[in-house]
KOLKE-809151 format. One record per residue (C-alpha): z negated, y negated, x; residue in one letter. Coordinates in nm, 3 decimals. Each point is the difference from the previous one (the first is absolute). Layout:
N
@pz->Z py->Y px->X code->a
...
END
This chain:
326
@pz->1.243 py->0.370 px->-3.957 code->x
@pz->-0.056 py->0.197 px->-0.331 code->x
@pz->0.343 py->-0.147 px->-0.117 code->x
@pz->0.131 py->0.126 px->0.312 code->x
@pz->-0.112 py->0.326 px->-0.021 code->x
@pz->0.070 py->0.092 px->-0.377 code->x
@pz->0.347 py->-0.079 px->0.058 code->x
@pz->0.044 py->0.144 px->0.309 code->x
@pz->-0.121 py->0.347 px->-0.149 code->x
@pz->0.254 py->-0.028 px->-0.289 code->x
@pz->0.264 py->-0.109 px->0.211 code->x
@pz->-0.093 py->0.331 px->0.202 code->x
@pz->-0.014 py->0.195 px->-0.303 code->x
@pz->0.355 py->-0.076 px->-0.148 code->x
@pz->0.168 py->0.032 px->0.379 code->x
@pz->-0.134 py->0.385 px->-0.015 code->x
@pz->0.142 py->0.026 px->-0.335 code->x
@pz->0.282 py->-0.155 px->0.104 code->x
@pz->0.085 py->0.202 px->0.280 code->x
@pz->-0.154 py->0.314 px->-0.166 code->x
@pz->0.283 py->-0.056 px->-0.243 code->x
@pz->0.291 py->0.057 px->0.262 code->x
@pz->-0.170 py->0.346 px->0.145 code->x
@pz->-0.172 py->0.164 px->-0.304 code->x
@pz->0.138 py->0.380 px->-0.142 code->x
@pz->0.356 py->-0.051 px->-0.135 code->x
@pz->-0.036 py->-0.335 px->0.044 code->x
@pz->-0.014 py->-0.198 px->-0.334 code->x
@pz->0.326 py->0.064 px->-0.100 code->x
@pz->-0.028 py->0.404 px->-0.022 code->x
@pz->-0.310 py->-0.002 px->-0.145 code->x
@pz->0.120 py->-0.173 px->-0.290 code->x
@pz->0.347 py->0.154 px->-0.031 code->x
@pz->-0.214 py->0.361 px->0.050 code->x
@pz->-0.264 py->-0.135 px->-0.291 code->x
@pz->0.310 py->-0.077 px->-0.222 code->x
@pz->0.247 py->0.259 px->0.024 code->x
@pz->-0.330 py->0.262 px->-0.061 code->x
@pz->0.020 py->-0.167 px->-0.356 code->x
@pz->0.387 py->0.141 px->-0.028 code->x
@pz->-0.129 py->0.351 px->0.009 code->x
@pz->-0.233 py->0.031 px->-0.222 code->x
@pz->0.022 py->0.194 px->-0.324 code->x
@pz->0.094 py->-0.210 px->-0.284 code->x
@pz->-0.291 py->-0.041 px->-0.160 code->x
@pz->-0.237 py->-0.077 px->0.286 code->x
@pz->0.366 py->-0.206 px->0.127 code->x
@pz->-0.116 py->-0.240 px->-0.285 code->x
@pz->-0.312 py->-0.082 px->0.093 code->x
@pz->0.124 py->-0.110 px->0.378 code->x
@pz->0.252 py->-0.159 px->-0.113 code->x
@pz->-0.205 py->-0.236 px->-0.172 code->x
@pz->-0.173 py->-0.083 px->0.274 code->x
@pz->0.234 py->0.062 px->0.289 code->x
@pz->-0.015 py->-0.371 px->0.135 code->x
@pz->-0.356 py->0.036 px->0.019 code->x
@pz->0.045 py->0.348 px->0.158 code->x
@pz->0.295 py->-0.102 px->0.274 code->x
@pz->-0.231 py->-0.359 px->0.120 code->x
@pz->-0.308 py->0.194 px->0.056 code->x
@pz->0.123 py->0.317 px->0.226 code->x
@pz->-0.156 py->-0.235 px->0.240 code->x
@pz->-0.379 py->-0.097 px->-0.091 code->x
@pz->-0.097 py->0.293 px->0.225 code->x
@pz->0.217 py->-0.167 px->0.308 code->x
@pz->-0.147 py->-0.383 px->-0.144 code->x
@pz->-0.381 py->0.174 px->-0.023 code->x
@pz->0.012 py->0.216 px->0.366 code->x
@pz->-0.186 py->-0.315 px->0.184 code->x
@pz->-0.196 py->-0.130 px->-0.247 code->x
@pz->-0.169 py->0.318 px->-0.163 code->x
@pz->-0.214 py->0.224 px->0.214 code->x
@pz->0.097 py->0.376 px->0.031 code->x
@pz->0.347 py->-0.074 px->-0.139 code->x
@pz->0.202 py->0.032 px->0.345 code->x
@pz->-0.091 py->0.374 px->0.026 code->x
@pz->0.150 py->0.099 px->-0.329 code->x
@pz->0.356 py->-0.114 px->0.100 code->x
@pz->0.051 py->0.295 px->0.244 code->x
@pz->-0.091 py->0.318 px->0.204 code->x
@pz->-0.005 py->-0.004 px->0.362 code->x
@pz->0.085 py->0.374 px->-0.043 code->x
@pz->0.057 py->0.076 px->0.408 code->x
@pz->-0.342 py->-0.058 px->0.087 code->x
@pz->-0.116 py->0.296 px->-0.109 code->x
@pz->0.294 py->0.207 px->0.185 code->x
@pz->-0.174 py->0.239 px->0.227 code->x
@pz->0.195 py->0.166 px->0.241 code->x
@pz->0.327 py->0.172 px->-0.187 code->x
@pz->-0.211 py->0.055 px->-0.320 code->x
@pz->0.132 py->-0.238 px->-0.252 code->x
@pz->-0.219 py->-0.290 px->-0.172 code->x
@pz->0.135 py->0.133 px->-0.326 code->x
@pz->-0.186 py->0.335 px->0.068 code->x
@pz->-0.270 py->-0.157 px->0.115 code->x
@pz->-0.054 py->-0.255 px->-0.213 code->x
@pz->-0.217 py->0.134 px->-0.373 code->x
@pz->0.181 py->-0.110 px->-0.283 code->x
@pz->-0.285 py->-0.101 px->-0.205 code->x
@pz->-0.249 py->-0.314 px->0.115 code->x
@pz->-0.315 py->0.175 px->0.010 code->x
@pz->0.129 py->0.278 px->0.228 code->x
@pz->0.212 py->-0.260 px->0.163 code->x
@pz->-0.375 py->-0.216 px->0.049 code->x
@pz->-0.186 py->0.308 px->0.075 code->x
@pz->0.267 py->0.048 px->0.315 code->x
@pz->0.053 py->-0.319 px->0.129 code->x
@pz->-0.259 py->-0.236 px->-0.173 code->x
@pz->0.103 py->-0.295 px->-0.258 code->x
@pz->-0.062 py->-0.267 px->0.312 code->x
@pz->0.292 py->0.211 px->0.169 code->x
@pz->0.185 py->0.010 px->-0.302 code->x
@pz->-0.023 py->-0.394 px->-0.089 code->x
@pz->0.088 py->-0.082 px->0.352 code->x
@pz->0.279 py->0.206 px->0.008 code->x
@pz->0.162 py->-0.040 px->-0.368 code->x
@pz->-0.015 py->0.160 px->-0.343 code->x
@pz->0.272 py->-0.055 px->-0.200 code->x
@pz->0.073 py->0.366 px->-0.139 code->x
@pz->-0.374 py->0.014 px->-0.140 code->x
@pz->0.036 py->-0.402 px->-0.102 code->x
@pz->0.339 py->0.100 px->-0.171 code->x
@pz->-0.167 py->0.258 px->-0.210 code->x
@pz->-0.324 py->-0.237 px->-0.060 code->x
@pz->0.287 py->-0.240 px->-0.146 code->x
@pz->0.126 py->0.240 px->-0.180 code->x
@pz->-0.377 py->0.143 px->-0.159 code->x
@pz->-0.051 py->-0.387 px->-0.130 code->x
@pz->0.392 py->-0.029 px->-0.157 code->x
@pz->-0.081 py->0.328 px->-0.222 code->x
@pz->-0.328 py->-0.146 px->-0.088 code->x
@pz->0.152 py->-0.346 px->-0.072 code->x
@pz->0.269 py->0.194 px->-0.205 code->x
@pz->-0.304 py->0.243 px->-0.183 code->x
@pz->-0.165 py->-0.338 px->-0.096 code->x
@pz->0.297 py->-0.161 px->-0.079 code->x
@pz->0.001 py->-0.314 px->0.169 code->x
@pz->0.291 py->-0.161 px->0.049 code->x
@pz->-0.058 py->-0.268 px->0.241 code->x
@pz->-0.187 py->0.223 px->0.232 code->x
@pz->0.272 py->0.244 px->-0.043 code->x
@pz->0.303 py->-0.204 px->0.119 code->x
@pz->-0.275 py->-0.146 px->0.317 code->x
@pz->-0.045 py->0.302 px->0.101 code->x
@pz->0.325 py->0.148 px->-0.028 code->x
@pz->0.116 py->-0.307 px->0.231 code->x
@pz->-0.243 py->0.110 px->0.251 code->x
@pz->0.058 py->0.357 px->-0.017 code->x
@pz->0.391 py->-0.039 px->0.068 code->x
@pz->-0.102 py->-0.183 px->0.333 code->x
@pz->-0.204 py->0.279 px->0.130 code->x
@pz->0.253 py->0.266 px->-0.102 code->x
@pz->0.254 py->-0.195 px->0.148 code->x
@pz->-0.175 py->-0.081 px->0.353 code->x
@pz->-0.078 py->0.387 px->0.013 code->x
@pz->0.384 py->0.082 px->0.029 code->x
@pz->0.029 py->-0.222 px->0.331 code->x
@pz->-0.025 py->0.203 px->0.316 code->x
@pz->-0.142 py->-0.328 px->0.208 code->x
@pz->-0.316 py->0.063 px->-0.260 code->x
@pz->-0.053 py->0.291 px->0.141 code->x
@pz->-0.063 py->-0.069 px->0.389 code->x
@pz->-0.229 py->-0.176 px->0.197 code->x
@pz->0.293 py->-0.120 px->0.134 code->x
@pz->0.061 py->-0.139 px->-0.296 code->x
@pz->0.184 py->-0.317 px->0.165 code->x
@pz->0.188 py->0.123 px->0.308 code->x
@pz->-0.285 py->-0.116 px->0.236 code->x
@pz->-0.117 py->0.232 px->0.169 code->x
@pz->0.383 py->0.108 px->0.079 code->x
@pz->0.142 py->-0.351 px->0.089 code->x
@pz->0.140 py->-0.019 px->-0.339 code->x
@pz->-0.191 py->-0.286 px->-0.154 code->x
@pz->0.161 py->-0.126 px->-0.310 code->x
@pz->0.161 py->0.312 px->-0.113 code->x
@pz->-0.249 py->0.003 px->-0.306 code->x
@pz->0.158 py->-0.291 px->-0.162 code->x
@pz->0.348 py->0.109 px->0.096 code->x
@pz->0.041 py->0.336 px->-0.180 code->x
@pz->-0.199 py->-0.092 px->-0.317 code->x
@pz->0.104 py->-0.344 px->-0.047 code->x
@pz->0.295 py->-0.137 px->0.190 code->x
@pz->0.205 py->0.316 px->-0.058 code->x
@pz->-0.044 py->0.018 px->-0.393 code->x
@pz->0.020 py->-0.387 px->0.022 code->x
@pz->0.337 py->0.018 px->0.184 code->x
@pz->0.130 py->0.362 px->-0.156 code->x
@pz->-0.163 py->0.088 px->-0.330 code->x
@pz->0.288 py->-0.185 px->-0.194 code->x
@pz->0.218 py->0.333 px->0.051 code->x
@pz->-0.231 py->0.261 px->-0.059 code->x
@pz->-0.028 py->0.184 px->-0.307 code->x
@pz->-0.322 py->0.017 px->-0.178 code->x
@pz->0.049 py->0.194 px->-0.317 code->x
@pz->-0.246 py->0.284 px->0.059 code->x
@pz->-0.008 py->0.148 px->-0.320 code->x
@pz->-0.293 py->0.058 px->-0.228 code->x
@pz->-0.350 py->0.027 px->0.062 code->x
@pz->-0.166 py->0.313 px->-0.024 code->x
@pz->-0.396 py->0.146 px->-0.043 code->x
@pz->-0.145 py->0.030 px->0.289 code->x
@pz->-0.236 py->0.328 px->0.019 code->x
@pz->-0.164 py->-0.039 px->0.291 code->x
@pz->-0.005 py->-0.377 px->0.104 code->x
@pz->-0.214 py->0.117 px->0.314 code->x
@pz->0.260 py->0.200 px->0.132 code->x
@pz->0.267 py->-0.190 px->-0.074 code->x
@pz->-0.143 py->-0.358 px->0.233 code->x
@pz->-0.078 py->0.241 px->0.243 code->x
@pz->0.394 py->0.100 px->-0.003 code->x
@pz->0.147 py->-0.366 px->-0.020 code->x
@pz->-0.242 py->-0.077 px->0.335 code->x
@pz->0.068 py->0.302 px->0.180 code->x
@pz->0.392 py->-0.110 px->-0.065 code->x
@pz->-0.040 py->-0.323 px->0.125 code->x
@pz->-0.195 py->0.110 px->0.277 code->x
@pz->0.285 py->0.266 px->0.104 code->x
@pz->0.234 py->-0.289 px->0.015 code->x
@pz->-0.199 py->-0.210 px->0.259 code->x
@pz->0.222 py->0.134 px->0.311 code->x
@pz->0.294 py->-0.095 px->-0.109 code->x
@pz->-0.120 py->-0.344 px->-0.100 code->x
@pz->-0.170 py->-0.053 px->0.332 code->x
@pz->0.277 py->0.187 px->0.195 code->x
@pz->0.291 py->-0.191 px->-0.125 code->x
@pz->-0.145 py->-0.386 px->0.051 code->x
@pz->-0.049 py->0.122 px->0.352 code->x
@pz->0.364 py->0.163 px->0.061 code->x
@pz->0.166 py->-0.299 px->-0.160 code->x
@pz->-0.225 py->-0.262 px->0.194 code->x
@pz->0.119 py->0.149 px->0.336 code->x
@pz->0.353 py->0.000 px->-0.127 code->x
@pz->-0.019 py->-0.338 px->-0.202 code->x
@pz->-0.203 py->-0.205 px->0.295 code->x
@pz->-0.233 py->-0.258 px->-0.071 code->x
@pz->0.231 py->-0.255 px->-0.037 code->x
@pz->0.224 py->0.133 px->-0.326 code->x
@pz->-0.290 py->0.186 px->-0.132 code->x
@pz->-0.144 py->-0.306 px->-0.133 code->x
@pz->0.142 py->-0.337 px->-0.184 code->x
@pz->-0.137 py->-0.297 px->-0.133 code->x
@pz->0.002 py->-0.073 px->-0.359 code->x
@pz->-0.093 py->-0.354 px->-0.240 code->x
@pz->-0.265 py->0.103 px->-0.174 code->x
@pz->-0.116 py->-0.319 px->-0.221 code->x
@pz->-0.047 py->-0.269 px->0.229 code->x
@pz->-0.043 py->0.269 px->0.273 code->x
@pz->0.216 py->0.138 px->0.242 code->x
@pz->-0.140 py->0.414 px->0.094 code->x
@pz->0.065 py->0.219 px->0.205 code->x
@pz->0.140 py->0.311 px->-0.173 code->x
@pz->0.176 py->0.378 px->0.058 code->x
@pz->0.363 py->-0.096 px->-0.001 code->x
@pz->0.212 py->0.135 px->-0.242 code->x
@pz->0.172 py->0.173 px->0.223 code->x
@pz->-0.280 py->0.177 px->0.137 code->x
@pz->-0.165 py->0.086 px->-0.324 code->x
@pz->0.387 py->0.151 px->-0.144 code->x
@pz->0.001 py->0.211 px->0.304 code->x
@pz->-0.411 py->0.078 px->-0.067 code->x
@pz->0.123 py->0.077 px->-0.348 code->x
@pz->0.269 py->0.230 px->0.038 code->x
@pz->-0.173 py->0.189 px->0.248 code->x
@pz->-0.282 py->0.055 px->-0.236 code->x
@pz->0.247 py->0.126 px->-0.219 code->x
@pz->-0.116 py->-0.085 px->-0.376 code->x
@pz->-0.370 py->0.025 px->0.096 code->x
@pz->-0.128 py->-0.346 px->-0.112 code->x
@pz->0.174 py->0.076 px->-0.355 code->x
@pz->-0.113 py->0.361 px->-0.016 code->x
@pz->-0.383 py->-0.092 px->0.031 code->x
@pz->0.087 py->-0.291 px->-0.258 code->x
@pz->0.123 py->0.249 px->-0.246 code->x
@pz->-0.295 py->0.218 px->0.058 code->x
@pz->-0.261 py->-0.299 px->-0.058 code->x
@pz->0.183 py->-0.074 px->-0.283 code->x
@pz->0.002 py->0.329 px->-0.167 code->x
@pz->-0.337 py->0.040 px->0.095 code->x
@pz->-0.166 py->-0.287 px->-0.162 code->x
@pz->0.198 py->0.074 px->-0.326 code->x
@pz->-0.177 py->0.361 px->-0.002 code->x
@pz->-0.318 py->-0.158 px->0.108 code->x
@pz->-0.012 py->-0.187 px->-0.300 code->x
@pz->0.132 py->0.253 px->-0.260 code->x
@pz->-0.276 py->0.256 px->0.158 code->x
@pz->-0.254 py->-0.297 px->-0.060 code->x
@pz->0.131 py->-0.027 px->-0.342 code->x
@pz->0.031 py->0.354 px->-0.151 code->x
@pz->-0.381 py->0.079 px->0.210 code->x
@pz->-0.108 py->-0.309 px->-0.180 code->x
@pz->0.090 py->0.145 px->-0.358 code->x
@pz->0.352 py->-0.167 px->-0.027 code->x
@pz->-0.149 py->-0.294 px->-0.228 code->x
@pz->0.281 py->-0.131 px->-0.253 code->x
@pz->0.207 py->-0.280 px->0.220 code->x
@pz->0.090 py->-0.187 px->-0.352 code->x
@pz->-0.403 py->-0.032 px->-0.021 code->x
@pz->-0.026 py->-0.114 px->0.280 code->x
@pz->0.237 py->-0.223 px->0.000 code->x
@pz->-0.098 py->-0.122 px->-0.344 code->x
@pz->-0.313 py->-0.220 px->0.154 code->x
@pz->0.076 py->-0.343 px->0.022 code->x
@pz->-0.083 py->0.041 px->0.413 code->x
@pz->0.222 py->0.250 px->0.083 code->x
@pz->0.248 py->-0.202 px->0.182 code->x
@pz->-0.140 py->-0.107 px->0.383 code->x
@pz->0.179 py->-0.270 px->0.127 code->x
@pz->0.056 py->-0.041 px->0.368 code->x
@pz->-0.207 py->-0.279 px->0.030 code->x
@pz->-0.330 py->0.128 px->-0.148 code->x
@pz->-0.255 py->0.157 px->0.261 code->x
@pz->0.152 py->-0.193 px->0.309 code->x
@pz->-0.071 py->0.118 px->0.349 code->x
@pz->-0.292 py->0.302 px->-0.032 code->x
@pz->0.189 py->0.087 px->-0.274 code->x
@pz->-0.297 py->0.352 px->-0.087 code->x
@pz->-0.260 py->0.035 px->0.267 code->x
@pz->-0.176 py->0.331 px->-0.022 code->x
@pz->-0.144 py->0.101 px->0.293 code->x
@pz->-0.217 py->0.294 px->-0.092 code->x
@pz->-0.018 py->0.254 px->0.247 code->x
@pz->0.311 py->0.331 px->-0.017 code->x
@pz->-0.266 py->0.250 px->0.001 code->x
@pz->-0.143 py->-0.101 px->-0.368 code->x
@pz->0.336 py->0.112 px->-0.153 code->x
@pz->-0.001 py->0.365 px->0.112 code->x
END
């Protein structure tokens, strides 16, 4: 019965990461390719540093997806169900305080947790890189600059900025997936990601703020378009079946997700470009705030290469609370 039980549980365990795998933010697949290209845009001397440790930097963009059911409070700090707090036609942006203890004073940090925190989690992330970088600690460094990219980058996709977050409470179940997997999955081949070079950011508050609010303003047309082309599509050639493994799924056909494409009209790659850029300036702002330590020094310690393999699965688990980082 014990037996029974323990395995049972695990089996449990790696279905949800299983199936978390095919419905996470960008998917696998952009996370990586986000996490990697950021390395491209560096300045050349922090370039060197990356680049060292890029394979270590492109397998982990997803601990944070890999930790979201097995580490309390990490669920929250993946997103910002912005629209709750819409009252009336004032806008959630307005009414939302910038900072967490105004933003905790207003609403409460129960409210807050329930409802997401990634701008104030992306700028915790950020606090503990410059720190890292200030103390000069290399492995820390490159696990937290994996982590960092995968909160930047899930703050540039509109669906993490709804409580609608999946289509369901519009009959659109699924659409998560779609735009920020299939789509890159299916399209990303052809778009261009040279984004240029990263660049100080001043006010790092201001700026998260910004990439939400963008991806927020672009959550009509991704909602609005599914539901045009669904009607026009029909059930039937709006989905496929593909071999996945030993599997046959159900998936958007190609056709369907061309059309979904084009009528988004460069969207998918825009917000990739922007996540990309983005984490790049994240961690040059981490860098220069953390007294831009010599990269050849660093790099000098017999450690300073991470290889994909080391810290499997939780990859860095810190858990302390937003607020202590103000």
């Amino acid at each position: 019965m014990v037996n029974w039980l323990k395995y049972s549980l695990v089996f449990l365990g790696l279905s949800c990461l299983f199936s978390f795998a095919h419905t996470s933010s960008w998917g696998f697949y952009g996370h990586k390719k986000i996490n990697r290209l950021a390395v491209f845009s560096l300045p050349k001397d922090l370039f060197y540093l990356y680049k060292h440790n890029i394979e270590f930097i492109t397998e982990h963009a997803v601990d944070p997806d890999k930790r979201r059911y097995a580490v309390e409070g990490e669920a929250p700090k993946h997103f910002i169900d912005i629209d709750h707090y819409q009252k009336g036609d004032s806008s959630p942006f307005v009414l939302m305080p910038r900072h967490w203890n105004e933003a905790v004073a207003k609403y409460t940090e129960d409210t807050l947790q329930a409802y997401g925190i990634v701008p104030w989690n992306v700028l915790a992330m950020k606090a503990k890189l410059s720190k890292a970088f200030l103390a000069k600690e290399l492995p820390r460094i490159i696990k937290l600059s994996a982590d960092l990219g995968h909160y930047i980058a899930d703050a540039h996709v509109p669906l993490h900025t709804t409580e609608n977050y999946n289509g369901q409470l519009t009959n659109q179940k699924g659409i998560h997936a779609f735009w920020e997997s299939r789509l890159p999955e299916l399209f990303a081949d052809d778009y261009s990601f040279w984004v240029g070079q990263a660049t100080y950011i001043d006010d790092p508050n201001a700026f998260i703020w910004e990439a939400i609010e963008a991806s927020h303003l672009a959550l009509d047309s991704v909602l609005l378009f599914e539901k045009q082309l669904t009607e026009e599509f029909g059930e039937e050639r709006k989905y496929s079946f593909e071999k996945r493994g030993n599997q046959t799924v159900r998936v958007y056909s190609k056709a369907f997700s061309e059309a979904y494409h084009n009528r988004l009209n460069g969207m998918v790659e825009r917000r990739m470009r922007e996540a990309i850029l983005a984490v790049a300036s994240f961690w040059y702002t981490a860098w220069v705030d953390g007294g831009q330590p010599d990269v050849m020094e660093l790099l000098a310690d017999t450690n300073a290469v991470l290889l994909p393999e080391e810290f499997q699965f939780t990859g860095i688990q810190d858990t302390s609370r937003v607020h202590e980082h103000e």
